[in-house]
LOLOTI-811687 format. One record per residue: residue number from 1; x, y, z of N, C-alpha, C in turn; chain. Coordinates in Angstrom, 2 decimals. Example, Ala and Ser with C-alpha at 12.3 -4.5 7.8 and 13.67 -1.06 7.14 Angstrom:
<nodes>
{seq:1 | n.x:13.19 | n.y:-5.69 | n.z:7.80 | ca.x:12.30 | ca.y:-4.50 | ca.z:7.80 | c.x:13.20 | c.y:-3.30 | c.z:7.80 | mol:A}
{seq:2 | n.x:12.85 | n.y:-2.25 | n.z:7.08 | ca.x:13.67 | ca.y:-1.06 | ca.z:7.14 | c.x:12.90 | c.y:0.03 | c.z:7.87 | mol:A}
</nodes>
This chain:
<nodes>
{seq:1 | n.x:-11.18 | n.y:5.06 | n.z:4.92 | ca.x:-10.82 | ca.y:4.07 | ca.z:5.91 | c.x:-9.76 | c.y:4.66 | c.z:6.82 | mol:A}
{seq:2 | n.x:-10.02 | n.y:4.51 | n.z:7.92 | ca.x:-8.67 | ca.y:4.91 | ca.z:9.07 | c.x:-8.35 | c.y:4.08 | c.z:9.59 | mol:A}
{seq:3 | n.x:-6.55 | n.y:4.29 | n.z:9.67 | ca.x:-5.38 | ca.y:3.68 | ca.z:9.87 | c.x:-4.93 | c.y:3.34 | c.z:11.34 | mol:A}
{seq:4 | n.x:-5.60 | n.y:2.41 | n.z:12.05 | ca.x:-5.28 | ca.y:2.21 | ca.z:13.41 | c.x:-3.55 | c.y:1.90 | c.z:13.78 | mol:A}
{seq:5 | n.x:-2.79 | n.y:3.05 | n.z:14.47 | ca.x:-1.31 | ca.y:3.00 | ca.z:15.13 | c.x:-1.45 | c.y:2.02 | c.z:16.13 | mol:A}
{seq:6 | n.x:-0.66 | n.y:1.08 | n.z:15.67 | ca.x:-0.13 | ca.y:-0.33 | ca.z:16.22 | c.x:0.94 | c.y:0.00 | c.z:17.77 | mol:A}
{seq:7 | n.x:1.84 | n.y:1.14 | n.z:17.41 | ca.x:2.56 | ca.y:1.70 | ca.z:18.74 | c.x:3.49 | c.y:2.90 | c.z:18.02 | mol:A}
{seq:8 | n.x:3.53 | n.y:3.41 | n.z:18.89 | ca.x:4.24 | ca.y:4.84 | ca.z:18.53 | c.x:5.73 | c.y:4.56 | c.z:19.29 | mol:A}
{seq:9 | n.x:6.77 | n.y:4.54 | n.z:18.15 | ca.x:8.12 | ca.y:4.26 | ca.z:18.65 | c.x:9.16 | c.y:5.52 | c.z:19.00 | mol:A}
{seq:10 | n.x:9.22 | n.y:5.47 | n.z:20.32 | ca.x:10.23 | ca.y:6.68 | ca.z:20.93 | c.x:11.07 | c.y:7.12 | c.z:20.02 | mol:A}
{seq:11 | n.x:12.11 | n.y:6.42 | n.z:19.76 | ca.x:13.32 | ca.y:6.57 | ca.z:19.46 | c.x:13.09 | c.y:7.28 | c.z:17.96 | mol:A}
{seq:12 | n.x:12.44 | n.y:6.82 | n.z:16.96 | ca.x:12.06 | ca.y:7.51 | ca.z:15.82 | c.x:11.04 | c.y:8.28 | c.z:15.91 | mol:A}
{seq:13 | n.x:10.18 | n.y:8.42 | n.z:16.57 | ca.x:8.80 | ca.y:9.32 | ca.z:16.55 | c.x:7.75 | c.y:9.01 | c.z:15.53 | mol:A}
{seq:14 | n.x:8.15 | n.y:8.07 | n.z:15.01 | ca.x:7.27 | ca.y:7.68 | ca.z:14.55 | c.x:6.20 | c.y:6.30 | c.z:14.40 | mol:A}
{seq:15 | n.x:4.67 | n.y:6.59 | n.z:13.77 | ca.x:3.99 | ca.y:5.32 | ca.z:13.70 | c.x:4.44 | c.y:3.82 | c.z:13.32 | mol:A}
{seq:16 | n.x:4.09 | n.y:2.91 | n.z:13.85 | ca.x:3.67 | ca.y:1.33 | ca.z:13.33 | c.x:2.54 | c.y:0.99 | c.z:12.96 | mol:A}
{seq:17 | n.x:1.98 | n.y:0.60 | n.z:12.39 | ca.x:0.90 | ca.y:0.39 | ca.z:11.73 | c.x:0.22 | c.y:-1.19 | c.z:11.54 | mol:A}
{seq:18 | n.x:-0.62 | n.y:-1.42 | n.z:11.92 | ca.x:-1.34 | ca.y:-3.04 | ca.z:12.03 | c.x:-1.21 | c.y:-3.83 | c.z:10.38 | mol:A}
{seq:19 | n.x:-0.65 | n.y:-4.62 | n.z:10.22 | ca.x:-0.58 | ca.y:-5.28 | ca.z:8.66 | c.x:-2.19 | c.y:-6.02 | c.z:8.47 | mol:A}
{seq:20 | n.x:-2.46 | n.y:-5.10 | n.z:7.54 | ca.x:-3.66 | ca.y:-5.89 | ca.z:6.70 | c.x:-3.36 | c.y:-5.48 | c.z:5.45 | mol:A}
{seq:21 | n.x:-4.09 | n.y:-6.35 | n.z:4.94 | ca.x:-4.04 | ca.y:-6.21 | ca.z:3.07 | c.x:-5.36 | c.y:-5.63 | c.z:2.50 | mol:A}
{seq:22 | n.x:-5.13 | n.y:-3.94 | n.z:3.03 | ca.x:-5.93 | ca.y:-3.36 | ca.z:2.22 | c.x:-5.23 | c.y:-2.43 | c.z:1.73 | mol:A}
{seq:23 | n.x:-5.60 | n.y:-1.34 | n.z:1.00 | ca.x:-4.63 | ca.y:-0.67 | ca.z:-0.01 | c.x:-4.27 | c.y:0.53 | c.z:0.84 | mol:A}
{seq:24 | n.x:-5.07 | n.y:1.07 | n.z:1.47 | ca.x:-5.31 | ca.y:1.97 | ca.z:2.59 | c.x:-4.31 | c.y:2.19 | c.z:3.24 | mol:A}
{seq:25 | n.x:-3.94 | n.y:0.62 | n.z:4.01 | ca.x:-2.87 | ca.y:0.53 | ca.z:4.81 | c.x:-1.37 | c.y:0.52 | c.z:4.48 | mol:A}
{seq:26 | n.x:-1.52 | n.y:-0.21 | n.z:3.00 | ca.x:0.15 | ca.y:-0.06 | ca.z:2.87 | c.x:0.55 | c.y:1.00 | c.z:1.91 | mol:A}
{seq:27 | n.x:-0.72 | n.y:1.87 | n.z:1.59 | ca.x:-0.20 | ca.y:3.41 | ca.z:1.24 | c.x:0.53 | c.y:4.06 | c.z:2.18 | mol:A}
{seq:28 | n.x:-0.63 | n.y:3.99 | n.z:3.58 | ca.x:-0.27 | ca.y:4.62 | ca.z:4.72 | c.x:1.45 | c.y:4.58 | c.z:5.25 | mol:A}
{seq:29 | n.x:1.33 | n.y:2.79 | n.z:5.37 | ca.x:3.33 | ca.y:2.04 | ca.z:5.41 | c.x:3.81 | c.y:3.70 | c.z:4.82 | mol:A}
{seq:30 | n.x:3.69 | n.y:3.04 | n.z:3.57 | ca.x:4.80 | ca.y:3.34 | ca.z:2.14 | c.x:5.04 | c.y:5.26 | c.z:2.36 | mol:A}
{seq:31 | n.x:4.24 | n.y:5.73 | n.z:3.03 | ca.x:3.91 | ca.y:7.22 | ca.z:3.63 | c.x:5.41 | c.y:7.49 | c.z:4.33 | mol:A}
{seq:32 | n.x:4.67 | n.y:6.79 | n.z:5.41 | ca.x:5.43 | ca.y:6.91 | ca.z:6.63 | c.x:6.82 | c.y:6.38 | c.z:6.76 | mol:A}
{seq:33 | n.x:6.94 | n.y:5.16 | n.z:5.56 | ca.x:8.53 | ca.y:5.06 | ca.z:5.51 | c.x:9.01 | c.y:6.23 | c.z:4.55 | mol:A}
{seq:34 | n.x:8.34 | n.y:6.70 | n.z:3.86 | ca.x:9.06 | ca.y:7.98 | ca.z:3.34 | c.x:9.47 | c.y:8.72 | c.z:3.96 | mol:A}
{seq:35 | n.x:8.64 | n.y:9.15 | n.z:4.89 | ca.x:9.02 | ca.y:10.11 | ca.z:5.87 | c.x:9.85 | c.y:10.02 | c.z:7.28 | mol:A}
{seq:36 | n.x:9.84 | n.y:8.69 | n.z:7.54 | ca.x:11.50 | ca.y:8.09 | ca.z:7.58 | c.x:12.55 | c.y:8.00 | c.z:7.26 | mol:A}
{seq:37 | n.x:12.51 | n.y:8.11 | n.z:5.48 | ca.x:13.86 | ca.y:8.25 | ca.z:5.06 | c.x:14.02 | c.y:10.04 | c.z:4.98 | mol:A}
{seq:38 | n.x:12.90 | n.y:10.82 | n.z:5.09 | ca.x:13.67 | ca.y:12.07 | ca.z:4.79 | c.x:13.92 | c.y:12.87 | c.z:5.97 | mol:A}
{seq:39 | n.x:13.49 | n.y:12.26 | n.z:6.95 | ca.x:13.52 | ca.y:12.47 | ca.z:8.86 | c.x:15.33 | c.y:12.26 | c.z:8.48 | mol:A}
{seq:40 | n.x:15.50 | n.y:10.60 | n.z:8.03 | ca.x:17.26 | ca.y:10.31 | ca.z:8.43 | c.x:17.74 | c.y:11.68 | c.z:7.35 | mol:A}
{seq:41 | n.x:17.44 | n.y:12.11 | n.z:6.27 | ca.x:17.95 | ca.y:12.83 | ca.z:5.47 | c.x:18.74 | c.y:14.44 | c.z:6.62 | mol:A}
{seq:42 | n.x:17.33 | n.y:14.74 | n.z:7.09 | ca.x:17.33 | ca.y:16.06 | ca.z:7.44 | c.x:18.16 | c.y:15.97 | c.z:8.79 | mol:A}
{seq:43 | n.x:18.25 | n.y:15.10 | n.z:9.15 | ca.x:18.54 | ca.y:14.30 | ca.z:10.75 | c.x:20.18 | c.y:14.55 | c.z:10.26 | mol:A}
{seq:44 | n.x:20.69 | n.y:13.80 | n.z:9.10 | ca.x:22.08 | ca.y:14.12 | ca.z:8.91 | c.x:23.10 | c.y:15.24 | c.z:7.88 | mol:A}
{seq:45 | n.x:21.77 | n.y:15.94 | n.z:7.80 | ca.x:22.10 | ca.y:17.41 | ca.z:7.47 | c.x:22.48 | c.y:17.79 | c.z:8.38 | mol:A}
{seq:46 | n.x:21.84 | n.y:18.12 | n.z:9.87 | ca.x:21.86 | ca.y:18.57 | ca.z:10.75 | c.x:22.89 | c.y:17.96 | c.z:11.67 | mol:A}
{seq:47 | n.x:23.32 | n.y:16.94 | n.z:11.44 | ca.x:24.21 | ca.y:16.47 | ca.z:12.34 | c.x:25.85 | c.y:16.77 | c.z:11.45 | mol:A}
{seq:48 | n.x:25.72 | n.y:17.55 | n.z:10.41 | ca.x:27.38 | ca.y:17.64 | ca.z:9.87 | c.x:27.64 | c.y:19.43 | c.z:9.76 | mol:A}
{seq:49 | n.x:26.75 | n.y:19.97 | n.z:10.76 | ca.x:27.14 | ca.y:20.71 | ca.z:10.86 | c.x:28.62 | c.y:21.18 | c.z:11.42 | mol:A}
{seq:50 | n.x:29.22 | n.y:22.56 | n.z:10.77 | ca.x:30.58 | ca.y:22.39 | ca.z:10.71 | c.x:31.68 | c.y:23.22 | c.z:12.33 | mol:A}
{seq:51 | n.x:30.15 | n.y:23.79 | n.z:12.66 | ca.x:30.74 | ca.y:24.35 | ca.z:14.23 | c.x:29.52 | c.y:24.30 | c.z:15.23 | mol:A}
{seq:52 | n.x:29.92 | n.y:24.25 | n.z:16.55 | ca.x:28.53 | ca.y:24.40 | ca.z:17.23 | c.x:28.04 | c.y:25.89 | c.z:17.34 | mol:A}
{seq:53 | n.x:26.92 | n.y:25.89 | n.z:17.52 | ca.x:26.77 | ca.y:27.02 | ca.z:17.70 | c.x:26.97 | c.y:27.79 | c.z:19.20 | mol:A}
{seq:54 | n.x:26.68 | n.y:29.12 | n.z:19.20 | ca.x:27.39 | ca.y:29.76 | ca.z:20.65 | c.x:27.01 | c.y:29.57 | c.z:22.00 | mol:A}
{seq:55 | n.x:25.26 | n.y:28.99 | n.z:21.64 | ca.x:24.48 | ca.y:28.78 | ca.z:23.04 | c.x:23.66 | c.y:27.54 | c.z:22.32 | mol:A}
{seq:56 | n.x:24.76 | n.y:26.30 | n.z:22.22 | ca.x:23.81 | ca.y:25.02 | ca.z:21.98 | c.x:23.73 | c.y:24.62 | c.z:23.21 | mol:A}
{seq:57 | n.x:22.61 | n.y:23.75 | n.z:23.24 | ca.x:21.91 | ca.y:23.26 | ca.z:24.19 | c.x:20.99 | c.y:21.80 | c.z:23.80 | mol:A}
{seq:58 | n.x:21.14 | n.y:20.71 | n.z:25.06 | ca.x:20.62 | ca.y:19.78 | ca.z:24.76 | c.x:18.84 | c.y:20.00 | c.z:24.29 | mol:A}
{seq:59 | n.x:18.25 | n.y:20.91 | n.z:25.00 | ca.x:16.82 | ca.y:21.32 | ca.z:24.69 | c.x:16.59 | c.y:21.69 | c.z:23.11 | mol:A}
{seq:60 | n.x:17.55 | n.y:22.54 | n.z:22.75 | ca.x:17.83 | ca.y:22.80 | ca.z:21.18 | c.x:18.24 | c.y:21.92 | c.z:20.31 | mol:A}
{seq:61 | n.x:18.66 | n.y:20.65 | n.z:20.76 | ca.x:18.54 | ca.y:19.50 | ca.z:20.06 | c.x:17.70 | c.y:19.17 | c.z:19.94 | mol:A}
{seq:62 | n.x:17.33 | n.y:18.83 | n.z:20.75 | ca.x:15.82 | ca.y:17.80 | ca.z:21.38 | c.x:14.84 | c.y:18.67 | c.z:20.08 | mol:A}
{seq:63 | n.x:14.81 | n.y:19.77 | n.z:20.67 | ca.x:13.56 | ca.y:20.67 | ca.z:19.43 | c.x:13.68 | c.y:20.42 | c.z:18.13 | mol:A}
{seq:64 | n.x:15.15 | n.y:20.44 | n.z:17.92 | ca.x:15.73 | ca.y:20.28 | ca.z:16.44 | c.x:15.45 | c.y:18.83 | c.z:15.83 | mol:A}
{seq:65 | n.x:15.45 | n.y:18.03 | n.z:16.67 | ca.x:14.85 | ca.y:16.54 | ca.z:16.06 | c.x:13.41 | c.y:16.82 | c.z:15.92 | mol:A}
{seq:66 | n.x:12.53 | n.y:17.28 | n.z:17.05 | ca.x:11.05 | ca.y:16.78 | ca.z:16.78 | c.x:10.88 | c.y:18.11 | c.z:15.96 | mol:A}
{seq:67 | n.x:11.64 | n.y:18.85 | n.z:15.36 | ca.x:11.09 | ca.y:19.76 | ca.z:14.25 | c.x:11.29 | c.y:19.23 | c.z:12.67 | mol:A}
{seq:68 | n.x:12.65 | n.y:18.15 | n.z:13.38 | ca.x:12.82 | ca.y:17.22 | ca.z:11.64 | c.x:11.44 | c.y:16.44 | c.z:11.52 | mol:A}
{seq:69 | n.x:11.29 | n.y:15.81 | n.z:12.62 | ca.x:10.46 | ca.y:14.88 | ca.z:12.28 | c.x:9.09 | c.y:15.44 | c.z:11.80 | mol:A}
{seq:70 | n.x:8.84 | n.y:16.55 | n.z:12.00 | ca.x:7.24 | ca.y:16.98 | ca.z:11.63 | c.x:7.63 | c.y:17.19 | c.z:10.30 | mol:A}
{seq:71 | n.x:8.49 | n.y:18.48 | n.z:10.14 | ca.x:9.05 | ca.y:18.71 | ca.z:8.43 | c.x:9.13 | c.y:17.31 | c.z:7.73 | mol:A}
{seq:72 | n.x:9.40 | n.y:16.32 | n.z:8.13 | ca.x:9.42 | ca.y:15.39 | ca.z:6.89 | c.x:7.90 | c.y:14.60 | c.z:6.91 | mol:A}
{seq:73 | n.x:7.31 | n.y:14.86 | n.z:8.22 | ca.x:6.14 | ca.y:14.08 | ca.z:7.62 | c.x:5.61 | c.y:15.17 | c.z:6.87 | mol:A}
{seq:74 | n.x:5.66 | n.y:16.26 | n.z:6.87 | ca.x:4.78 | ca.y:17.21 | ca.z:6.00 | c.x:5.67 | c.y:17.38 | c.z:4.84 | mol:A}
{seq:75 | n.x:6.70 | n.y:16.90 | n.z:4.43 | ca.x:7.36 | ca.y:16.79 | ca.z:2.99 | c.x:6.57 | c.y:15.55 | c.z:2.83 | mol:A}
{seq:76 | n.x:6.91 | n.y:14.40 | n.z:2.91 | ca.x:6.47 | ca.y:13.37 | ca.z:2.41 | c.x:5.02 | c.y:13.41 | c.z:1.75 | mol:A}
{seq:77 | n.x:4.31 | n.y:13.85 | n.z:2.27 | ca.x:2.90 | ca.y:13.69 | ca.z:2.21 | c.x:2.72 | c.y:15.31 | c.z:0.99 | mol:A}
{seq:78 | n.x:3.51 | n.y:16.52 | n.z:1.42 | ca.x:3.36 | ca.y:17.67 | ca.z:-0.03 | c.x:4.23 | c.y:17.23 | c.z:-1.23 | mol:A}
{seq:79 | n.x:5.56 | n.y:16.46 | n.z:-1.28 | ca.x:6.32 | ca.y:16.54 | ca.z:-2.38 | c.x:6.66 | c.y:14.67 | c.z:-2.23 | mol:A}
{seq:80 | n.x:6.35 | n.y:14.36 | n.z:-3.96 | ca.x:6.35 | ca.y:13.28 | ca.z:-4.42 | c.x:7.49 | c.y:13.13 | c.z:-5.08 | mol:A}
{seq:81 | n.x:8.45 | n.y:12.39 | n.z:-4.15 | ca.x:9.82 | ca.y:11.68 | ca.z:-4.17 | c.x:9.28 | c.y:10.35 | c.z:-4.77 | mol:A}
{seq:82 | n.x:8.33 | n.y:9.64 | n.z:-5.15 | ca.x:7.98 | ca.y:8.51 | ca.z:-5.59 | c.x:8.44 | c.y:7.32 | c.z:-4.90 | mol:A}
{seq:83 | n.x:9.13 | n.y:7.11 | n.z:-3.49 | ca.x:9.30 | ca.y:5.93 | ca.z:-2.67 | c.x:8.48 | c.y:5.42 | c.z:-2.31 | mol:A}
{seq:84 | n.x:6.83 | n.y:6.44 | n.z:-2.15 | ca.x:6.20 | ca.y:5.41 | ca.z:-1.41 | c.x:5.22 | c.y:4.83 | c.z:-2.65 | mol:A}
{seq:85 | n.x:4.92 | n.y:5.46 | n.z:-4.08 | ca.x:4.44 | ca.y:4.89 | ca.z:-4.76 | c.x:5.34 | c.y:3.61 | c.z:-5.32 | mol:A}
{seq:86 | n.x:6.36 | n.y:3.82 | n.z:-5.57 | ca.x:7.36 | ca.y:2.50 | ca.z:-5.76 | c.x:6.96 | c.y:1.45 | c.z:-4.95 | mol:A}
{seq:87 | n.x:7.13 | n.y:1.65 | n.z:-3.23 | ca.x:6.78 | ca.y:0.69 | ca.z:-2.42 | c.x:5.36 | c.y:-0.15 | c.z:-2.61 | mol:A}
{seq:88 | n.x:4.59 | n.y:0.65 | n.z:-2.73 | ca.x:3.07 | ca.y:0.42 | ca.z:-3.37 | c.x:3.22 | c.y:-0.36 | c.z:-4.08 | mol:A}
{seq:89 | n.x:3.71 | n.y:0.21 | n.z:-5.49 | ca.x:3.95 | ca.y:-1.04 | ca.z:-6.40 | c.x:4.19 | c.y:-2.18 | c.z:-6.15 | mol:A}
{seq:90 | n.x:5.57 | n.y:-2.11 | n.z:-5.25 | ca.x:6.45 | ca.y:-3.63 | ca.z:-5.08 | c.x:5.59 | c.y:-4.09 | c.z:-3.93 | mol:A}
{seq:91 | n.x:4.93 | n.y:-3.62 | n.z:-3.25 | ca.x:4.20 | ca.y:-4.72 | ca.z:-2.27 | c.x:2.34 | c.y:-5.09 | c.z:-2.50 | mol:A}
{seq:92 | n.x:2.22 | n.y:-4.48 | n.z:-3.75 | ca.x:0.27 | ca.y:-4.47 | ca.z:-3.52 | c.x:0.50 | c.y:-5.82 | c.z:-4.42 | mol:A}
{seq:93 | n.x:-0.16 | n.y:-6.83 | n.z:-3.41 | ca.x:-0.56 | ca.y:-7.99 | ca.z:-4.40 | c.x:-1.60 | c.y:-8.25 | c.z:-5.03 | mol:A}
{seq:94 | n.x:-2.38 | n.y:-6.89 | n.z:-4.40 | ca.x:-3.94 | ca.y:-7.66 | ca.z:-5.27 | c.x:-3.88 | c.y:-7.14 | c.z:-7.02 | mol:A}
{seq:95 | n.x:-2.93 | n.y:-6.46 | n.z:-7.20 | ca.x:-2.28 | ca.y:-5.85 | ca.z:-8.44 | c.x:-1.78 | c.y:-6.57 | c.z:-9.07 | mol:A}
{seq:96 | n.x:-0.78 | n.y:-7.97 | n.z:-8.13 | ca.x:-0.28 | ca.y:-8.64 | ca.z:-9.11 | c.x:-0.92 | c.y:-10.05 | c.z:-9.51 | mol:A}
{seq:97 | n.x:-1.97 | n.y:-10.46 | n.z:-8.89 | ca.x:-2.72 | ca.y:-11.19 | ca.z:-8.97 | c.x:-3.85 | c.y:-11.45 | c.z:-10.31 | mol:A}
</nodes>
């Protein structure tokens, strides 16, 4: 089954996703908020850095975010932090039914 994007949000770069209650979809959620939380992870690694460097540049930011953001969707989806199966859990109702 494929996951129709509801709107793609600037500011995070990442998907929204249409709410239905199939399992499909709130795997998909439970994905993508993972990879949300490890976007903010890597996002504030990168932001405590302890000097600037010699030739920073706003462009080298800019890169440096949309390079977090790919790295964590491709963590999320290779290494199982178990948030989004947790989420799964706590939201599939046809499970608890």
């Amino acid at each position: 089954m494929k996951i129709k994007p509801l709107n793609y949000q600037m500011e995070t770069g990442f998907t929204l996703y249409q709410k239905n209650k199939n399992q499909a979809n709130l795997e998909g959620i439970a994905e993508e908020f993972e990879a949300m939380f490890l976007n903010q992870m890597l996002k504030q690694a990168r932001d405590s850095k302890l000097s600037d460097a010699l030739f920073s540049s706003d462009e080298e930011d800019n890169f440096g975010t949309m390079l977090d953001q790919e790295r964590s969707r491709s963590l999320a989806v290779k290494l199982d932090l178990g948030i989004a199966d947790a989420l799964v859990r706590q939201f599939d109702k046809s499970k608890s039914e």
